[in-house]
PDB file of N, CA, C and O in Angstrom:
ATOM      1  N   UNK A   1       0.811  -1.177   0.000  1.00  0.00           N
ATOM      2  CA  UNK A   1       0.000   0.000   0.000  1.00  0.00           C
ATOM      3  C   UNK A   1       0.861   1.251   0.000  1.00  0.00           C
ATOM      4  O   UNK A   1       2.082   1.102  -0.051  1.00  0.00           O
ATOM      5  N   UNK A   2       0.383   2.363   0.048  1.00  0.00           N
ATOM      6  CA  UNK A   2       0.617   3.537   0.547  1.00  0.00           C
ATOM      7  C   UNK A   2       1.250   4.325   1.456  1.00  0.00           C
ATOM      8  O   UNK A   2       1.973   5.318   1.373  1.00  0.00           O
ATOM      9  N   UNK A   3       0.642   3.394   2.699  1.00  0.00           N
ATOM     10  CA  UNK A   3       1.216   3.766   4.138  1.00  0.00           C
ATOM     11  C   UNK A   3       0.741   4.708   4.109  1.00  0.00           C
ATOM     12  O   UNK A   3       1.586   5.586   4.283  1.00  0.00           O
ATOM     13  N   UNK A   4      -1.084   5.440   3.858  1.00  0.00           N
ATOM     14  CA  UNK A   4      -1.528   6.224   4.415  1.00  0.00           C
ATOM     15  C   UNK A   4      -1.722   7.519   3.388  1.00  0.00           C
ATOM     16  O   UNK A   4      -2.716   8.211   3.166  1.00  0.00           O
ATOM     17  N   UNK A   5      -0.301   7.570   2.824  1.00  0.00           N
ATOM     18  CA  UNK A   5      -0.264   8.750   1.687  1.00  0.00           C
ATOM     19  C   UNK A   5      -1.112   8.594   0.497  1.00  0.00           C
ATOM     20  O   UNK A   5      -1.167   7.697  -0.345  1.00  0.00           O
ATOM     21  N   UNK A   6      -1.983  10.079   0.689  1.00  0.00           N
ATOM     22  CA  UNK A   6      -1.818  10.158  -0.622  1.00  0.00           C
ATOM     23  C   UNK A   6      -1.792  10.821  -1.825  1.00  0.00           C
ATOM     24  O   UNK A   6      -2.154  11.993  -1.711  1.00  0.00           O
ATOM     25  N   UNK A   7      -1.537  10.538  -2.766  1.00  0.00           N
ATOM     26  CA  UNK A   7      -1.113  10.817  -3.889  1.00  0.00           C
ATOM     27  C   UNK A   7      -1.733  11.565  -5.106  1.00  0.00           C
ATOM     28  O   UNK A   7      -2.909  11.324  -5.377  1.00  0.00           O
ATOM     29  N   UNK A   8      -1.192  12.247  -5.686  1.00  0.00           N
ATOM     30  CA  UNK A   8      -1.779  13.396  -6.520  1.00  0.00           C
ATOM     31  C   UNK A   8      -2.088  12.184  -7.837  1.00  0.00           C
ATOM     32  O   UNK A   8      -1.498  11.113  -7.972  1.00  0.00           O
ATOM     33  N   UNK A   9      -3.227  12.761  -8.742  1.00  0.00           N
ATOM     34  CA  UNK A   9      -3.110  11.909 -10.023  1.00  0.00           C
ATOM     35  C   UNK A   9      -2.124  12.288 -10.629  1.00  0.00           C
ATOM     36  O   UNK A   9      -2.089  11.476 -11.554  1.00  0.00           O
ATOM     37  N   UNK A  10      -1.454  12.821 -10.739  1.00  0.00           N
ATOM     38  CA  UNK A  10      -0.188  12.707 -11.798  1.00  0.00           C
ATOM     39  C   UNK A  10       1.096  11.768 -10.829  1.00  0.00           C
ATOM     40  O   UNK A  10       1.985  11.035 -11.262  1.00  0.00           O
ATOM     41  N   UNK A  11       0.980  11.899 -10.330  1.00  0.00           N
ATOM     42  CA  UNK A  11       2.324  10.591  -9.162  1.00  0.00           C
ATOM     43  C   UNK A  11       1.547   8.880  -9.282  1.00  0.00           C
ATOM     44  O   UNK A  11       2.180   7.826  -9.224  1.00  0.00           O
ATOM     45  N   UNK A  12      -0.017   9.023  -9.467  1.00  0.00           N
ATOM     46  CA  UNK A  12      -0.653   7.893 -10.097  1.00  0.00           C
ATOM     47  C   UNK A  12      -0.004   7.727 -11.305  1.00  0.00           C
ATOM     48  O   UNK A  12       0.840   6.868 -11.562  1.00  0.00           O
ATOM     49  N   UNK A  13      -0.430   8.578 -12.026  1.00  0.00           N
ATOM     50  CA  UNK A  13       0.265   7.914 -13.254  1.00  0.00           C
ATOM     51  C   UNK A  13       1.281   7.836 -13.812  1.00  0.00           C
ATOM     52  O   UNK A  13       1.330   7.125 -14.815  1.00  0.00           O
ATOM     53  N   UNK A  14       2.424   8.520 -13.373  1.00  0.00           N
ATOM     54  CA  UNK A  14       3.852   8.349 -13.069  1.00  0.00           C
ATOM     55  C   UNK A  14       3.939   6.696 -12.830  1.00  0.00           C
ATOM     56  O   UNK A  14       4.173   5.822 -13.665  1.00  0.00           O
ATOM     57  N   UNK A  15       3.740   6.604 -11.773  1.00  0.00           N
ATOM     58  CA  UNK A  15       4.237   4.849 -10.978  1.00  0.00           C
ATOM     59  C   UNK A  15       3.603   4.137 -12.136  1.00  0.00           C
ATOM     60  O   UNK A  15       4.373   3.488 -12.843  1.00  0.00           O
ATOM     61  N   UNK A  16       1.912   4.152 -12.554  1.00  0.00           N
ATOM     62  CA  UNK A  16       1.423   3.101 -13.345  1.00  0.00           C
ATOM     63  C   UNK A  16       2.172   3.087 -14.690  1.00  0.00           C
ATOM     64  O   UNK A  16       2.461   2.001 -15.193  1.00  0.00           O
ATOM     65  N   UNK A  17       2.498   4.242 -15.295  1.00  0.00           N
ATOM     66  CA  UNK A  17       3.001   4.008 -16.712  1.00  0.00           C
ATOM     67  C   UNK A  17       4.653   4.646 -16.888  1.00  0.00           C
ATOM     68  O   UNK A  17       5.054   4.996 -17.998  1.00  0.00           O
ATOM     69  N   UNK A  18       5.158   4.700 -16.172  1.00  0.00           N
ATOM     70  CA  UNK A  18       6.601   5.368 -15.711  1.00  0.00           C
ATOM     71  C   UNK A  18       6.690   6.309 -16.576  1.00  0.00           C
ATOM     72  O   UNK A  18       7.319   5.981 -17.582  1.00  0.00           O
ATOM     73  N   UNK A  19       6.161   7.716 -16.556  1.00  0.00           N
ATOM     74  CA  UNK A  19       6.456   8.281 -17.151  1.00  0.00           C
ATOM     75  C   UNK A  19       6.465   9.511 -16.783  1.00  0.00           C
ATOM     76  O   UNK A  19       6.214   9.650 -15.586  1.00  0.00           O
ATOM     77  N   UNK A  20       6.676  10.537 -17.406  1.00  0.00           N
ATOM     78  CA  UNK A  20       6.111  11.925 -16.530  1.00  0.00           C
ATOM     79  C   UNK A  20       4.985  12.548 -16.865  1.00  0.00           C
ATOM     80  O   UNK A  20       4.331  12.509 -17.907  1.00  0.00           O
ATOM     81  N   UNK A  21       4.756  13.394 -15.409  1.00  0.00           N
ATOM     82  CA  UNK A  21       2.982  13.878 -15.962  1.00  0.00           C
ATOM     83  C   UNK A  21       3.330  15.479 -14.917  1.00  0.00           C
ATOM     84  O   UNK A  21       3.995  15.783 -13.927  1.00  0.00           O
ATOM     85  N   UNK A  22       2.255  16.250 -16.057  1.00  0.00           N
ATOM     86  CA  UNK A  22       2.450  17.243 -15.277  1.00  0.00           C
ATOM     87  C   UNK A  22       1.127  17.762 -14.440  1.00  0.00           C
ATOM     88  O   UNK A  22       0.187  17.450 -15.170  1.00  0.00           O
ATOM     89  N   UNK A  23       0.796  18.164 -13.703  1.00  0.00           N
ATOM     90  CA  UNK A  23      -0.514  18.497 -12.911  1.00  0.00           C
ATOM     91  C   UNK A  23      -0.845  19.924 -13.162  1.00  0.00           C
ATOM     92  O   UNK A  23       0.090  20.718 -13.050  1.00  0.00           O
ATOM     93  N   UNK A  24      -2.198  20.456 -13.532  1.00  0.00           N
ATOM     94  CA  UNK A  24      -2.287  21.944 -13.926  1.00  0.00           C
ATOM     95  C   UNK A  24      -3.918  21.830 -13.078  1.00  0.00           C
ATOM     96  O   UNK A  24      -4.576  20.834 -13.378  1.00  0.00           O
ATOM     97  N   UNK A  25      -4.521  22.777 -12.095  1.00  0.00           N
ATOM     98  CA  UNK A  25      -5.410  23.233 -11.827  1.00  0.00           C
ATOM     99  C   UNK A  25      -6.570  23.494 -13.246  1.00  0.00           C
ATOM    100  O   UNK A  25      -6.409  24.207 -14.237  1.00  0.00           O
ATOM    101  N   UNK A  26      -7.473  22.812 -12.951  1.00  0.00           N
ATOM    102  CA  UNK A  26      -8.440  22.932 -14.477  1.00  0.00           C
ATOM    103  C   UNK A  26     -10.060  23.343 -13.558  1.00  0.00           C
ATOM    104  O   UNK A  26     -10.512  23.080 -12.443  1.00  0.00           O
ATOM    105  N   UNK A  27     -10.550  24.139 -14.810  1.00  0.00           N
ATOM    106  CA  UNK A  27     -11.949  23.880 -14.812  1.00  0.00           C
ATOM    107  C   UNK A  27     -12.605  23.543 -15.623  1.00  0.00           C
ATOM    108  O   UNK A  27     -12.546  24.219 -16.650  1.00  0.00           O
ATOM    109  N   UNK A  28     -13.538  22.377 -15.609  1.00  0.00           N
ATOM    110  CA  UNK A  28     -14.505  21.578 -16.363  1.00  0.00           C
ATOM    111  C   UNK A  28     -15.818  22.454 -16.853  1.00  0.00           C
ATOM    112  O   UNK A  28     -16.451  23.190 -16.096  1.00  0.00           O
ATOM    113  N   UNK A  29     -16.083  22.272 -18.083  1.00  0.00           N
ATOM    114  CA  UNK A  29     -17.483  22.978 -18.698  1.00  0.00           C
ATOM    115  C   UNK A  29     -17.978  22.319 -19.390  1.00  0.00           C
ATOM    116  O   UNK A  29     -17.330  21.818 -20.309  1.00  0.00           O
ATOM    117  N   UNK A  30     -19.267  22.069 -19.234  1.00  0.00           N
ATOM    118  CA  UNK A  30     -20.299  21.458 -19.973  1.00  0.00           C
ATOM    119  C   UNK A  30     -21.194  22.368 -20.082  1.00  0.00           C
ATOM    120  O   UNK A  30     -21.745  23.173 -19.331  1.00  0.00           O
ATOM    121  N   UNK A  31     -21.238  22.029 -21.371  1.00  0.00           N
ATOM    122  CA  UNK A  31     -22.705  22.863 -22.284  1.00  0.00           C
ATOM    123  C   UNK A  31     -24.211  21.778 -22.770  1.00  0.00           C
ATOM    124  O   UNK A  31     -24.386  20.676 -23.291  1.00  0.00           O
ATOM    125  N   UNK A  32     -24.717  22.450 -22.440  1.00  0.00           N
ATOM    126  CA  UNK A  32     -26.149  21.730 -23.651  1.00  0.00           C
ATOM    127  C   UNK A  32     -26.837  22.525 -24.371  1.00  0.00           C
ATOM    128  O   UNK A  32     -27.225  23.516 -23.752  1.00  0.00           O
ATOM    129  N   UNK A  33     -27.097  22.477 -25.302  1.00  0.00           N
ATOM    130  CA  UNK A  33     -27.543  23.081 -25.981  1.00  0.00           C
ATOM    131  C   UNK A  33     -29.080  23.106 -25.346  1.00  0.00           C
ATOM    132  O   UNK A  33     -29.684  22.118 -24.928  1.00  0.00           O
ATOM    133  N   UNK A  34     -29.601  24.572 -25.377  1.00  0.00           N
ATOM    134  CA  UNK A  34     -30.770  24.835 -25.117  1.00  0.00           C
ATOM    135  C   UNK A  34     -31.754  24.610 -26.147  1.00  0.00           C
ATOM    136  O   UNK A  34     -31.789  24.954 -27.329  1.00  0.00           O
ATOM    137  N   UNK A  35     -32.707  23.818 -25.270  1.00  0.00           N
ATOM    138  CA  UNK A  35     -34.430  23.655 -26.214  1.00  0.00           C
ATOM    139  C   UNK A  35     -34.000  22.334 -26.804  1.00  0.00           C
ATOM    140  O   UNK A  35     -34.984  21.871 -27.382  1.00  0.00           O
ATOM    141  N   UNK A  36     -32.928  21.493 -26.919  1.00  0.00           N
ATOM    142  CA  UNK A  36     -32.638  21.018 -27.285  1.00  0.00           C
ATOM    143  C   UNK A  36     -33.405  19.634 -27.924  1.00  0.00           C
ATOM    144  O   UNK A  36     -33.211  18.997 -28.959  1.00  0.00           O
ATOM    145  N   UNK A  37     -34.554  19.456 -26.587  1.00  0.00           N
ATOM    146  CA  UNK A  37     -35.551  18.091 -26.851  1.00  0.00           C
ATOM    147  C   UNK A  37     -36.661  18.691 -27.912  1.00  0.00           C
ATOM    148  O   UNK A  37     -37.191  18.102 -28.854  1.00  0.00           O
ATOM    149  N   UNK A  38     -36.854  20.103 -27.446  1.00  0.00           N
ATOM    150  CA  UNK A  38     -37.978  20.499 -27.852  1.00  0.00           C
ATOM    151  C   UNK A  38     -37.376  20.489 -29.007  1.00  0.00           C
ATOM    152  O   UNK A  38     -37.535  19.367 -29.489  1.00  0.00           O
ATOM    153  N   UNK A  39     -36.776  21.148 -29.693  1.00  0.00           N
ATOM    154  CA  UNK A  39     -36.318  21.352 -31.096  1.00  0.00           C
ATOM    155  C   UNK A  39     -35.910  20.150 -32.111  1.00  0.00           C
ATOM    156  O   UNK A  39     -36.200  20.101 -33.306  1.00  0.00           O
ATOM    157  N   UNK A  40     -35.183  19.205 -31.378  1.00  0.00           N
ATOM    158  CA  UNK A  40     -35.299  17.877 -31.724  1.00  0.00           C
ATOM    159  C   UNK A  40     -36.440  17.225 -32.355  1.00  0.00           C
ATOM    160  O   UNK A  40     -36.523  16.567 -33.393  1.00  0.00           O
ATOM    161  N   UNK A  41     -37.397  17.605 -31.380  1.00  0.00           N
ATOM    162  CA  UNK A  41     -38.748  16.722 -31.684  1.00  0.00           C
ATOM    163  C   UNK A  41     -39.757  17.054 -33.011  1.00  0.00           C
ATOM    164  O   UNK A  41     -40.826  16.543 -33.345  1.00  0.00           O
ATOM    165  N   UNK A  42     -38.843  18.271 -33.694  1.00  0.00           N
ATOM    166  CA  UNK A  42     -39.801  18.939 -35.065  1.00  0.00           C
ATOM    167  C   UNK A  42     -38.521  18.536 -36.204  1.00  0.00           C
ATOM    168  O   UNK A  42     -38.501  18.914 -37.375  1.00  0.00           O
ATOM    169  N   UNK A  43     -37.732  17.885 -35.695  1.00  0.00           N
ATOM    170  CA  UNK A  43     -36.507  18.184 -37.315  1.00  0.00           C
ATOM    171  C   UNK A  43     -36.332  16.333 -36.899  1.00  0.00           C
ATOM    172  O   UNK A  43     -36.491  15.557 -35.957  1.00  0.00           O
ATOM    173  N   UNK A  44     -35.852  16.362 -38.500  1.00  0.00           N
ATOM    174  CA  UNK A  44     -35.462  15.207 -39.165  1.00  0.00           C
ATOM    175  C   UNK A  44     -34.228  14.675 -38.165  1.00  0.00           C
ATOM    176  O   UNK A  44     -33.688  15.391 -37.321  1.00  0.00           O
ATOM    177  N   UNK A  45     -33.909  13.352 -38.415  1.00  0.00           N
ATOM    178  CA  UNK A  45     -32.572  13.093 -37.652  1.00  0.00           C
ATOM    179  C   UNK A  45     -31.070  13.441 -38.413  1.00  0.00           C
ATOM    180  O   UNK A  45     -29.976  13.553 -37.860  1.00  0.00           O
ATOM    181  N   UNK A  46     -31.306  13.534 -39.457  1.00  0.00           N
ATOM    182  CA  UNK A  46     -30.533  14.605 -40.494  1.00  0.00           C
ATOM    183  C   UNK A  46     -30.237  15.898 -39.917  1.00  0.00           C
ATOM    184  O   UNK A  46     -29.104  16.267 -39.607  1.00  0.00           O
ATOM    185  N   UNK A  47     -31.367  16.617 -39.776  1.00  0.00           N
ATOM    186  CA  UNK A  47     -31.393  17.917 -39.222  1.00  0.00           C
ATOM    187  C   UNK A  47     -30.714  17.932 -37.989  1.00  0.00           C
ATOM    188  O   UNK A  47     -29.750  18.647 -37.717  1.00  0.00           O
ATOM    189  N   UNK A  48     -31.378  16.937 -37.101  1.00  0.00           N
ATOM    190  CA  UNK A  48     -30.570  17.443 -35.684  1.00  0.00           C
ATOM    191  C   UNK A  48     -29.237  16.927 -35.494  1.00  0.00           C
ATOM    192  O   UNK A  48     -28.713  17.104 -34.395  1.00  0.00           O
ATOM    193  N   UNK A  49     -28.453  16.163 -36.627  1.00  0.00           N
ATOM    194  CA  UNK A  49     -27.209  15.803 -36.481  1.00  0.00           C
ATOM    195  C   UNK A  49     -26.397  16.907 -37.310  1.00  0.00           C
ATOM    196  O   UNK A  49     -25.322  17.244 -36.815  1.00  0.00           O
ATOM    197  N   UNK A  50     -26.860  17.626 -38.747  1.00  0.00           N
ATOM    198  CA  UNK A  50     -26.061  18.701 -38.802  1.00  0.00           C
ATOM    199  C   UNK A  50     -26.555  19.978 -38.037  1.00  0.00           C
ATOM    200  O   UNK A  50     -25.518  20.425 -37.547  1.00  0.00           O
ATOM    201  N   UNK A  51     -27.218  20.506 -37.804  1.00  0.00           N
ATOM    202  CA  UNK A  51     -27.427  21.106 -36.333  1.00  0.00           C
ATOM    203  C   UNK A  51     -26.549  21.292 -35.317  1.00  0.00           C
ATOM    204  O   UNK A  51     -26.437  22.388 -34.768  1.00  0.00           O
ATOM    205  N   UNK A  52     -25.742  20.081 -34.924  1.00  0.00           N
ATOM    206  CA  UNK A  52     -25.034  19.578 -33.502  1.00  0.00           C
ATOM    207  C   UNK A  52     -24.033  19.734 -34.382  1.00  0.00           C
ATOM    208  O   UNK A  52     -23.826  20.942 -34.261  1.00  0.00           O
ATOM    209  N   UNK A  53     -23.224  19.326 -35.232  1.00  0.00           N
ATOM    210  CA  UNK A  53     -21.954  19.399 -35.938  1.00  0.00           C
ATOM    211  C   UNK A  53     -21.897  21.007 -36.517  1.00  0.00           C
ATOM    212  O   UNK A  53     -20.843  21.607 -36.727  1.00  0.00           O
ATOM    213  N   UNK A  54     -22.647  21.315 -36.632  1.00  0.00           N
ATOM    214  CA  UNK A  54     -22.402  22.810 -37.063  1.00  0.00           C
ATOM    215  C   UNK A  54     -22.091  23.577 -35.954  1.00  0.00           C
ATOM    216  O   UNK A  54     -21.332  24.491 -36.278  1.00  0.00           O
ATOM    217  N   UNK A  55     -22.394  23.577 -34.667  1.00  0.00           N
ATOM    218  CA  UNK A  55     -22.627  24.016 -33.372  1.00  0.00           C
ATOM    219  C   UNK A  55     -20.927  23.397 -32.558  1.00  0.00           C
ATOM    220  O   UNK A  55     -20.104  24.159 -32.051  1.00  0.00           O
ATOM    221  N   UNK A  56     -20.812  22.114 -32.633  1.00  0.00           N
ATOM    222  CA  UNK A  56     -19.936  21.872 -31.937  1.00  0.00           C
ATOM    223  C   UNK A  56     -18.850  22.278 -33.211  1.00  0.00           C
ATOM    224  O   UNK A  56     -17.670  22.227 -32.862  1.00  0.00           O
ATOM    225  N   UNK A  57     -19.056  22.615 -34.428  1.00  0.00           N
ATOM    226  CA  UNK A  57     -17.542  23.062 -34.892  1.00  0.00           C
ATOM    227  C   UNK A  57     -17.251  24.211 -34.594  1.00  0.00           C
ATOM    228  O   UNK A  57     -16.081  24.515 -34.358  1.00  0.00           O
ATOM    229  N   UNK A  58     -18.133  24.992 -34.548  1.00  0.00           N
ATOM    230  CA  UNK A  58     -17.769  26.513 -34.027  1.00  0.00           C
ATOM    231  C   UNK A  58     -17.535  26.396 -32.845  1.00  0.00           C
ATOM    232  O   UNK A  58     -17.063  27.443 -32.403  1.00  0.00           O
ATOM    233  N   UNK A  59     -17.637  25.606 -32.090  1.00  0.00           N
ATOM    234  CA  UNK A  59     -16.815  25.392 -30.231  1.00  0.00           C
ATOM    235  C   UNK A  59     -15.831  24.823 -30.482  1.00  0.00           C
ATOM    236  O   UNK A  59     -14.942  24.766 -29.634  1.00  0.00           O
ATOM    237  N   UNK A  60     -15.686  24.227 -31.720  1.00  0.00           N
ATOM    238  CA  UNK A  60     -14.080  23.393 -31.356  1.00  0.00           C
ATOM    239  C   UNK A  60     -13.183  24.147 -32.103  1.00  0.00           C
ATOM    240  O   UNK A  60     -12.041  23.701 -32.205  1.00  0.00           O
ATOM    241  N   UNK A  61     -13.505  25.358 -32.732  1.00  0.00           N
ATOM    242  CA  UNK A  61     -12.385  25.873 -33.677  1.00  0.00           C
ATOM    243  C   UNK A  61     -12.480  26.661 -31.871  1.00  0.00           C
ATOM    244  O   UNK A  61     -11.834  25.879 -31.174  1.00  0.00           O
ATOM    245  N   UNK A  62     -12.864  27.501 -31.217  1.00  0.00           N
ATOM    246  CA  UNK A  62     -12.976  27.883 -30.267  1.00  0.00           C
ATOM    247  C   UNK A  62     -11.953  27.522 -29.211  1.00  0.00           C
ATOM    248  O   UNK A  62     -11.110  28.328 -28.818  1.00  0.00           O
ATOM    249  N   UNK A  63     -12.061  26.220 -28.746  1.00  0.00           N
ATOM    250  CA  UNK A  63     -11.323  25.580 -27.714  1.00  0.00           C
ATOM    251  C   UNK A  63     -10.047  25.253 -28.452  1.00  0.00           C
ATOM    252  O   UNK A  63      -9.170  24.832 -27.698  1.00  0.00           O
ATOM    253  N   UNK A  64      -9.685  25.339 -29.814  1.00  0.00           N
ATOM    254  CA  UNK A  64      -8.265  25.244 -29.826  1.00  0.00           C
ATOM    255  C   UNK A  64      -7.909  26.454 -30.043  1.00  0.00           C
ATOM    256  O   UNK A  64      -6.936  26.672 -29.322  1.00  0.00           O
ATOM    257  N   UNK A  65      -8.177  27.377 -30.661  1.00  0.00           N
ATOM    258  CA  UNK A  65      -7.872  28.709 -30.659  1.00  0.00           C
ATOM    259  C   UNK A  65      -7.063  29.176 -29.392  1.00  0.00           C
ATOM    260  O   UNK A  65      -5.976  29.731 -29.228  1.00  0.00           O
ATOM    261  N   UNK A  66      -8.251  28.623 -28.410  1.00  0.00           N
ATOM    262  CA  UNK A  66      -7.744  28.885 -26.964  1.00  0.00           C
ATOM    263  C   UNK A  66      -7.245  27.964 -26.127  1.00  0.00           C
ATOM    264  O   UNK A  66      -7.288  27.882 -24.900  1.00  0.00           O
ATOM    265  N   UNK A  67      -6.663  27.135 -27.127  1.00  0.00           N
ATOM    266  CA  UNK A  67      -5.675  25.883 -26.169  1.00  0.00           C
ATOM    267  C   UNK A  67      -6.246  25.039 -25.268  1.00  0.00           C
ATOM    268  O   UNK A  67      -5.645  24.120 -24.712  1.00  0.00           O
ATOM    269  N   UNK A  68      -7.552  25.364 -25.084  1.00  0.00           N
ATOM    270  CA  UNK A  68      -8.412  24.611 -23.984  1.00  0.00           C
ATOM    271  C   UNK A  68      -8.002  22.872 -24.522  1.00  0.00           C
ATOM    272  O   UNK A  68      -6.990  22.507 -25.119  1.00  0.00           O
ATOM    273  N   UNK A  69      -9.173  22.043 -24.063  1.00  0.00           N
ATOM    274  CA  UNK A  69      -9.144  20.593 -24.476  1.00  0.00           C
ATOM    275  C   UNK A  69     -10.642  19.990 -24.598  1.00  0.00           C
ATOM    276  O   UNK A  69     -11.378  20.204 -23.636  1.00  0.00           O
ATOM    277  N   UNK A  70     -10.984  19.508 -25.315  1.00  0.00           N
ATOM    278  CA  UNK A  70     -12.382  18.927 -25.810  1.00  0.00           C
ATOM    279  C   UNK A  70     -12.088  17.601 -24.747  1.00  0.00           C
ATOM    280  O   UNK A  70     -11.086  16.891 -24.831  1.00  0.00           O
ATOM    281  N   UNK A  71     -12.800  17.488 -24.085  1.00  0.00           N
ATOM    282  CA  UNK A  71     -12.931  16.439 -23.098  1.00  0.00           C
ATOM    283  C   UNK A  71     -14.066  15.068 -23.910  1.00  0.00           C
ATOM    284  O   UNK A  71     -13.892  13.922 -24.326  1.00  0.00           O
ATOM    285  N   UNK A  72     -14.995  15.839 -23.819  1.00  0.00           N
ATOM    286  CA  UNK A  72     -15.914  15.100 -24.552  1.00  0.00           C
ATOM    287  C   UNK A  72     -16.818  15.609 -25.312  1.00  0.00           C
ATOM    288  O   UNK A  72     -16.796  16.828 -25.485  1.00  0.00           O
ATOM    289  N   UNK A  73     -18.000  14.672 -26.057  1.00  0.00           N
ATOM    290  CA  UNK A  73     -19.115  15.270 -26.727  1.00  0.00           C
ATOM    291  C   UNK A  73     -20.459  13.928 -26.359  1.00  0.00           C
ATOM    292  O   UNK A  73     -20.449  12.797 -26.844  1.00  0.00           O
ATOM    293  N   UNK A  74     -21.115  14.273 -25.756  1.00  0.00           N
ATOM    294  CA  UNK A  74     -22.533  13.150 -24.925  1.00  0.00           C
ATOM    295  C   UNK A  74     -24.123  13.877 -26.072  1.00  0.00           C
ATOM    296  O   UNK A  74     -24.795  14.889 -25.874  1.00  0.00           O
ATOM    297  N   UNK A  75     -24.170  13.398 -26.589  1.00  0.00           N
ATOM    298  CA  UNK A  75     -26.080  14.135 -26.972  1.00  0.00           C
ATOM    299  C   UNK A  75     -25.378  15.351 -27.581  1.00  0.00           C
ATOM    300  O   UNK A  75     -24.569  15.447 -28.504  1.00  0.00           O
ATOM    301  N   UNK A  76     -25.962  16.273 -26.748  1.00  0.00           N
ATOM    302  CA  UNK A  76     -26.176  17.853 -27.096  1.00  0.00           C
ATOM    303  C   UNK A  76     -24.885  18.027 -26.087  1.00  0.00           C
ATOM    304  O   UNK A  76     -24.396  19.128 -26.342  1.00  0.00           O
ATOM    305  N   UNK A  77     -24.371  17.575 -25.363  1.00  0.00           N
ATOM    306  CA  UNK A  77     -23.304  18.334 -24.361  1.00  0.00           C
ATOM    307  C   UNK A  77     -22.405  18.411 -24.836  1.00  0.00           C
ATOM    308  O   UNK A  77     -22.064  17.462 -25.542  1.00  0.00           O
ATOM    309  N   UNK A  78     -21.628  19.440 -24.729  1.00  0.00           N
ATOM    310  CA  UNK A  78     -19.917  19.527 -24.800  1.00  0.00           C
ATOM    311  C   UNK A  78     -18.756  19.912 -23.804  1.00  0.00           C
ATOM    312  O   UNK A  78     -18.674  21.066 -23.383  1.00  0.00           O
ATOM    313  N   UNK A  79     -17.932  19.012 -23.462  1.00  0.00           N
ATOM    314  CA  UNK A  79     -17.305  18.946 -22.246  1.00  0.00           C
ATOM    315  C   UNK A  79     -15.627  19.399 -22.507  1.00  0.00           C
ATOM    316  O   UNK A  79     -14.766  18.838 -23.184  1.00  0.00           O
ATOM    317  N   UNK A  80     -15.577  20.429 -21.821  1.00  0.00           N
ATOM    318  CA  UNK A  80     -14.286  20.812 -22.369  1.00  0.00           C
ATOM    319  C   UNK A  80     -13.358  21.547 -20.799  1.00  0.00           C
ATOM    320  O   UNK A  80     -14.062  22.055 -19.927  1.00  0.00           O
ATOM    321  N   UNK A  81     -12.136  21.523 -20.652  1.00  0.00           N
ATOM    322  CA  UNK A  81     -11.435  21.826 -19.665  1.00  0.00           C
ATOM    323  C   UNK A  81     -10.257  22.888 -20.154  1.00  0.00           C
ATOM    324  O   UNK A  81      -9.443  23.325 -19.340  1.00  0.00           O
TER     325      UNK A  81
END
């Protein structure tokens, strides 16, 4: 074990994959798109998939612009740090 200590995630993943990691203070954001069910429920599934790709490209030219990181993409959410 440990012996009690413990350990930052980057010293986790140091030991598990020997490598180096660096640790940076983040904040997490998730978006959903508003009305999202409601608006869904009148358009094609065509529609609401370029809809969402049109939407999340203008956030992702966004988050690299600004160095951020696309964490994820769930439904309508977009998760970025």
């Amino acid at each position: 074990g440990m012996g009690g200590r413990k350990l930052s995630l980057a010293a986790v993943v140091e030991r598990r994959w020997r490598g180096t990691c660096e640790e940076y203070a983040a904040v997490v954001v998730q978006m959903d798109i508003c009305e999202f069910t409601v608006m869904s429920g009148s358009m094609t599934a065509m529609e609401v998939a370029e809809m969402v790709h049109a939407i999340f490209c203008v956030i992702d030219r966004e988050v690299c612009r600004r160095g951020l990181y696309k964490m994820d993409t769930i439904g309508d959410a977009y998760v970025v740090a």
